[in-house]
N, C-alpha and C positions, 0 to 999 in steps of 0.2 A: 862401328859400334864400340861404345866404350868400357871396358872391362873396371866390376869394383873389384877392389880387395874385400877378402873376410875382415878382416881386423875395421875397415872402416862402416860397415854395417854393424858390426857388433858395436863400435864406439856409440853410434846412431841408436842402436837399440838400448842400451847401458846410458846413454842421456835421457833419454824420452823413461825408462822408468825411474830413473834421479828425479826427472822433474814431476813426476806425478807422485812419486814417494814424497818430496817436498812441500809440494803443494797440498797435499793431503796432511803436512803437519802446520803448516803456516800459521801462523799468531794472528790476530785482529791486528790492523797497524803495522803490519809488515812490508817493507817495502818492494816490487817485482827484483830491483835488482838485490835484496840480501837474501828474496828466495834462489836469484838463479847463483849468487854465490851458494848457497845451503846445497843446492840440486849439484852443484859443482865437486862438493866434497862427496858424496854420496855417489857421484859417478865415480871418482878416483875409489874410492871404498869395494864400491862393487866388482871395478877390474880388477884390483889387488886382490879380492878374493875369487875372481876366477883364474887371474897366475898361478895362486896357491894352491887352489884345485888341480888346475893342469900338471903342474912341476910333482903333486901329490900323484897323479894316477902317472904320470910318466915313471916316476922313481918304483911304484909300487907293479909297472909292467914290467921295468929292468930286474926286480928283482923275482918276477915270477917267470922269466926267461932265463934267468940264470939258474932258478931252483928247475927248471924243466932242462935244464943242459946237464944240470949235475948229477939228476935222477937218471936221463937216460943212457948215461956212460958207467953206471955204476952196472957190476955183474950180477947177476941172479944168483939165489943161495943151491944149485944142484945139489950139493953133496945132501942136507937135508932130506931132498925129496928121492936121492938116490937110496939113503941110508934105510927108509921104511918099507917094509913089506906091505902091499896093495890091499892084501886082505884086512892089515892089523888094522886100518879105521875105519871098517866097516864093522869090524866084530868088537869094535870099541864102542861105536854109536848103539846097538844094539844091547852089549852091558849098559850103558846108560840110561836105555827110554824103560828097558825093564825094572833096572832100580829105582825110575823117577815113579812107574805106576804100581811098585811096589810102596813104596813109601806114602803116594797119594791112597792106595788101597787100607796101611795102617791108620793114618788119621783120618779118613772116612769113615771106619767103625768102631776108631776106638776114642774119636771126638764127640759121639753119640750119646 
C-alpha cells in the first residue's frame, strides 16, 4: 500500500477549490489556460494563508504555554489569607445585605 502525505492532499484540495473559485469568476472569452493560470494564483493565495494561520496558532500556543508555566511557579499570597480573622467576612457580608435592604427599604417609600 502506498502511503500519502497531508501536505499533498491538502495541495489536492487547495487546487480543486482555486479552480472552482476561478471558474466561478471567468469572463466570456476567457481562455481554459488564463483560467488555470488565475486558479494558480488563488491556490498559491490560499496556502499562504493557511501558513499564516498555522505559524499564527503556533506562536499563540507558545505563548499560552509559557503564561501557564509562569503562572504555575508563581507562590500564592498566604500571608493575606493568614492575616484575616474567619469570622470578619462573614459579619462583613451580613453588614452589607442589611444596608443594601435598608437602603432599598428608603427609596421604596420615600420614592412613593
Amino acid at each position: 500500500m502506498a502511503r500519502y502525505s497531508k501536505k499533498s492532499m491538502s495541495l489536492e484540495k487547495s487546487g480543486e477549490e482555486a479552480m472552482a473559485i476561478a471558474r466561478g469568476t471567468q469572463k466570456p472569452g476567457q481562455t481554459k489556460e488564463q483560467t488555470r493560470l488565475i486558479a494558480q494564483g488563488i491556490q498559491k493565495g490560499i496556502e499562504l494563508y493557511k501558513k499564516q494561520q498555522a505559524e499564527k496558532k503556533r506562536d499563540l500556543d507558545r505563548k499560552i504555554r509559557k503564561a501557564a508555566v509562569t503562572v504555575s511557579h508563581e507562590p500564592l499570597p498566604v500571608e493575606v489569607a493568614a492575616n484575616m480573622d474567619p469570622g470578619q467576612g462573614t459579619q462583613l457580608a451580613w453588614v452589607l445585605l442589611l444596608l443594601s435592604w435598608l437602603c432599598f427599604g428608603i427609596y421604596f417609600f420615600l420614592g412613593r
